[in-house]
N, CA, C and O of each residue as an XYZ file, in Angstrom:
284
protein
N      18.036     -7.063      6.238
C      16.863     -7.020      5.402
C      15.739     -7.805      6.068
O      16.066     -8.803      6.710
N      14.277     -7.422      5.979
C      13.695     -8.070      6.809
C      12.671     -8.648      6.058
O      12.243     -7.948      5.141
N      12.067     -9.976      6.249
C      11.216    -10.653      5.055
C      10.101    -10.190      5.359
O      10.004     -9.749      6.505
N       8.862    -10.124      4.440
C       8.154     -9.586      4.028
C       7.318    -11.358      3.522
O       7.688    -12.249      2.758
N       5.949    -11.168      4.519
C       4.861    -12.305      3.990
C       4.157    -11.947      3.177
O       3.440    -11.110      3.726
N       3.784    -12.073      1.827
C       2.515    -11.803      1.214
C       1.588    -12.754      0.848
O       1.838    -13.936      0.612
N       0.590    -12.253      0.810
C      -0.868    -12.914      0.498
C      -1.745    -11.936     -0.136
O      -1.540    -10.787      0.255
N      -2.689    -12.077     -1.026
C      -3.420    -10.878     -1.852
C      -4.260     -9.878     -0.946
O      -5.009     -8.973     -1.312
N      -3.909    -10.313      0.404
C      -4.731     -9.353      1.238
C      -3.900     -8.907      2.429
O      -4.178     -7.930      3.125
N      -2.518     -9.970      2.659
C      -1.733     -9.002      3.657
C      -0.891     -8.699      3.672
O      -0.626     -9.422      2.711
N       0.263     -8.097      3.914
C       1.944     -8.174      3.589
C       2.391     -7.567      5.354
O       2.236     -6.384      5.654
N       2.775     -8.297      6.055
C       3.123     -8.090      7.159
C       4.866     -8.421      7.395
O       5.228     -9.541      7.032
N       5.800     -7.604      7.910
C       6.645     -7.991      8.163
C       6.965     -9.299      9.254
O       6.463     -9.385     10.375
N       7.790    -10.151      8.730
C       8.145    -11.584      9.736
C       7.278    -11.367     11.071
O       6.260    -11.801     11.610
N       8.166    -10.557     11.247
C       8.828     -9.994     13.046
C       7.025     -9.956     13.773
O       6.747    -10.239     14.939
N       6.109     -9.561     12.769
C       4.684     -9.643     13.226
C       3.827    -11.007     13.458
O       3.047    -11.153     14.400
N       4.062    -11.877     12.565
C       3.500    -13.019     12.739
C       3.326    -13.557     14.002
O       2.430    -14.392     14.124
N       3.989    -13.257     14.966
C       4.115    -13.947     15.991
C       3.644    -13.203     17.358
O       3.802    -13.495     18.544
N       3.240    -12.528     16.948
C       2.613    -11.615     17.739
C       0.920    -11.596     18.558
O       0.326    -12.448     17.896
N       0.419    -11.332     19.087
C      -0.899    -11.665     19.369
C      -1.632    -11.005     18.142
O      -1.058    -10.264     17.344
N      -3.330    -11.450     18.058
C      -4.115    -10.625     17.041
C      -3.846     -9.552     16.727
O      -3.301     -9.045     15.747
N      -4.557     -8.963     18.264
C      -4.858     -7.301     18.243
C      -3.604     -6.645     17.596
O      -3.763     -5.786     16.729
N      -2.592     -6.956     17.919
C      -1.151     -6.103     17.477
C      -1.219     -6.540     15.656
O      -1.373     -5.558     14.929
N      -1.120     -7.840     14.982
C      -1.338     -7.669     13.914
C      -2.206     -7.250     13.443
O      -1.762     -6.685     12.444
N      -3.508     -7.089     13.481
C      -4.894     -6.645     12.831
C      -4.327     -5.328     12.962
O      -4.261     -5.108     11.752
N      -3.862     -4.271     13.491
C      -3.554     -3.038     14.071
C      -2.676     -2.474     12.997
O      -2.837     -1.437     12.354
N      -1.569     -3.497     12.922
C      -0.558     -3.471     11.810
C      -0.772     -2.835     10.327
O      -0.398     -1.800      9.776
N      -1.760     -4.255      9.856
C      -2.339     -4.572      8.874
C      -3.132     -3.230      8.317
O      -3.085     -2.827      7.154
N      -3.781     -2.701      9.272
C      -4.931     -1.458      9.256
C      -4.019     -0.298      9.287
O      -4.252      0.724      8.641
N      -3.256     -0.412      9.838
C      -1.999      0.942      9.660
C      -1.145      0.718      7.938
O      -0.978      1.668      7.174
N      -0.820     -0.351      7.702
C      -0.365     -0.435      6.335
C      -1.430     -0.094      5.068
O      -1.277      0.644      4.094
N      -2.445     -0.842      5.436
C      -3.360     -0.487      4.911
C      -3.872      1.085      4.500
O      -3.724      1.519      3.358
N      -4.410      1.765      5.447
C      -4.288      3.310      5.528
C      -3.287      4.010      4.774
O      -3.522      4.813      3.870
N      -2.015      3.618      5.249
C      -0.853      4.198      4.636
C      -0.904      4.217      3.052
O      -0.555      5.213      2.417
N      -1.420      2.900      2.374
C      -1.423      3.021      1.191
C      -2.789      3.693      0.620
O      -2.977      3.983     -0.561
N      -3.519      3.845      1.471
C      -4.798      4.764      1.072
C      -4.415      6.082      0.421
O      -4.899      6.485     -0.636
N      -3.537      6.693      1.119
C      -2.902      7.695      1.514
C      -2.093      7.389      0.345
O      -2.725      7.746     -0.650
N      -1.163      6.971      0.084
C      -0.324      6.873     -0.963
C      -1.016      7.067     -2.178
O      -0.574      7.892     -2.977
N      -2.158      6.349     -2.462
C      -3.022      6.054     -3.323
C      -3.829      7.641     -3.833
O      -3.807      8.055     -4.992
N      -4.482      8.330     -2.707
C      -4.826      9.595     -2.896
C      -3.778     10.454     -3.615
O      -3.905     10.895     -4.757
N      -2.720     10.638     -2.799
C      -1.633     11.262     -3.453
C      -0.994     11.048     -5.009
O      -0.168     11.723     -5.622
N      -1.427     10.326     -5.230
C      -0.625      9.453     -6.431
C      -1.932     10.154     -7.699
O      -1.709     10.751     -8.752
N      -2.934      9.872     -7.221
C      -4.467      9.859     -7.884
C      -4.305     11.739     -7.896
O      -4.611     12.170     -9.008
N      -3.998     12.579     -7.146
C      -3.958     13.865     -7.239
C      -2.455     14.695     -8.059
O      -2.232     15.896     -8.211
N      -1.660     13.527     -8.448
C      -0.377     13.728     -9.051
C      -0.964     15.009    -10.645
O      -1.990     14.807    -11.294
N      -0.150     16.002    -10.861
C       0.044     16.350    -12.165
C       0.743     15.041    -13.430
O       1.572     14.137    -13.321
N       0.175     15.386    -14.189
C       0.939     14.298    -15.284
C       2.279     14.676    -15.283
O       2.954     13.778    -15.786
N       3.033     15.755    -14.881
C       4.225     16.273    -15.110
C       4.956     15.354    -13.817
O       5.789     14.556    -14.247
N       4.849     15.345    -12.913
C       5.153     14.408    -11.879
C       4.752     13.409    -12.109
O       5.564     12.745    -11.465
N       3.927     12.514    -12.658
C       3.389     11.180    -12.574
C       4.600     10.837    -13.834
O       4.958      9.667    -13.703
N       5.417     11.620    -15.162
C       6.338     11.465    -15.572
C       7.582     11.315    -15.164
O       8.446     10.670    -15.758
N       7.748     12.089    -13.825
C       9.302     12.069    -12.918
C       9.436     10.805    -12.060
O      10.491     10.281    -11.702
N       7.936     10.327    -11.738
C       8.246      9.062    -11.230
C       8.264      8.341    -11.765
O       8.440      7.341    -11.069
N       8.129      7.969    -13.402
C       8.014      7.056    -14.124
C       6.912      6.448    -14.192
O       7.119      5.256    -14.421
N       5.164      6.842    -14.048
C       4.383      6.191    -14.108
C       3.501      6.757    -14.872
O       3.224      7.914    -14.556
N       2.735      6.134    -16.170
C       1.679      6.900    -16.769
C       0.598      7.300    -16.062
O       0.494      7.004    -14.871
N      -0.417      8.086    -16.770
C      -1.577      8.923    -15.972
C      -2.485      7.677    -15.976
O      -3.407      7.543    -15.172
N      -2.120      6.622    -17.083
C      -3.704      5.526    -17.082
C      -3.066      4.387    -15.825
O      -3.784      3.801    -15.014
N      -2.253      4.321    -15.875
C      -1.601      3.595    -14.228
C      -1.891      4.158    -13.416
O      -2.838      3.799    -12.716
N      -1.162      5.327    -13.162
C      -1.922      6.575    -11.784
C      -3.149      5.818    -11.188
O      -3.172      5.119    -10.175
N      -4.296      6.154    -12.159
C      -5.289      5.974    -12.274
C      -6.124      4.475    -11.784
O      -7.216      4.409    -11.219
N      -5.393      3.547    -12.125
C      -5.463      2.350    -12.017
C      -5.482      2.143    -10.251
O      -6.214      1.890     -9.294
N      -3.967      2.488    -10.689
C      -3.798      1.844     -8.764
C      -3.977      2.616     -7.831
O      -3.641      2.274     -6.697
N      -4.822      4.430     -8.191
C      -5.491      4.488     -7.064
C      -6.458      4.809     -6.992
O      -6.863      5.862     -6.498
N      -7.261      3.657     -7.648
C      -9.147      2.675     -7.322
C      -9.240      1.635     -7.026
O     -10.174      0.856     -7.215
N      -7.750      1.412     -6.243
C      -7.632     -0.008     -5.705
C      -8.087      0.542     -4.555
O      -7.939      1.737     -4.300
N      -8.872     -0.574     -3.517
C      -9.173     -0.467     -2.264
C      -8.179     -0.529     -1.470
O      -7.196     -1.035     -2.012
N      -7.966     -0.098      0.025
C      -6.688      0.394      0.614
C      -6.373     -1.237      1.556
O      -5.536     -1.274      2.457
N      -7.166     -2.429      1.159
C      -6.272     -3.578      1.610
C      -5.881     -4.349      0.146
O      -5.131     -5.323      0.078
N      -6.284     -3.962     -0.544
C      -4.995     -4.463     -1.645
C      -3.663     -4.337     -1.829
O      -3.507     -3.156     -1.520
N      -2.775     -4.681     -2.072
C      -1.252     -4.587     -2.291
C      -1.288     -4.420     -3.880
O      -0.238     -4.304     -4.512
């Protein structure tokens, strides 16, 4: 299992910390994105699916108008 740092603006796996900038900032911006992406998808859900995953439409909604470096 691999630990996981959080802070309200980053969540980087351990194994990164130690790494030079450029490679974390890189990271960070790739996780980031990813949840952009998650976020769109989620935000384009039918209510019929936003039920199979267990999440209401006013949640849906919520967490994806979060900006894509929020967690």
């Amino acid at each position: 299992m691999q630990t996981v740092l959080r802070t309200p603006a980053l969540a980087l796996p351990a194994s990164l910390t130690r790494r030079p900038l450029r490679v974390r900032v890189t990271a960070w911006m790739r996780l980031g994105l990813a949840r952009r992406r998650e976020r769109q998808y989620l935000a384009e859900m039918e209510p019929r699916m936003l039920r199979d995953i267990g999440i209401g439409p006013h949640d849906a909604k919520k967490e994806a108008r979060k900006f894509w470096w929020e967690i």
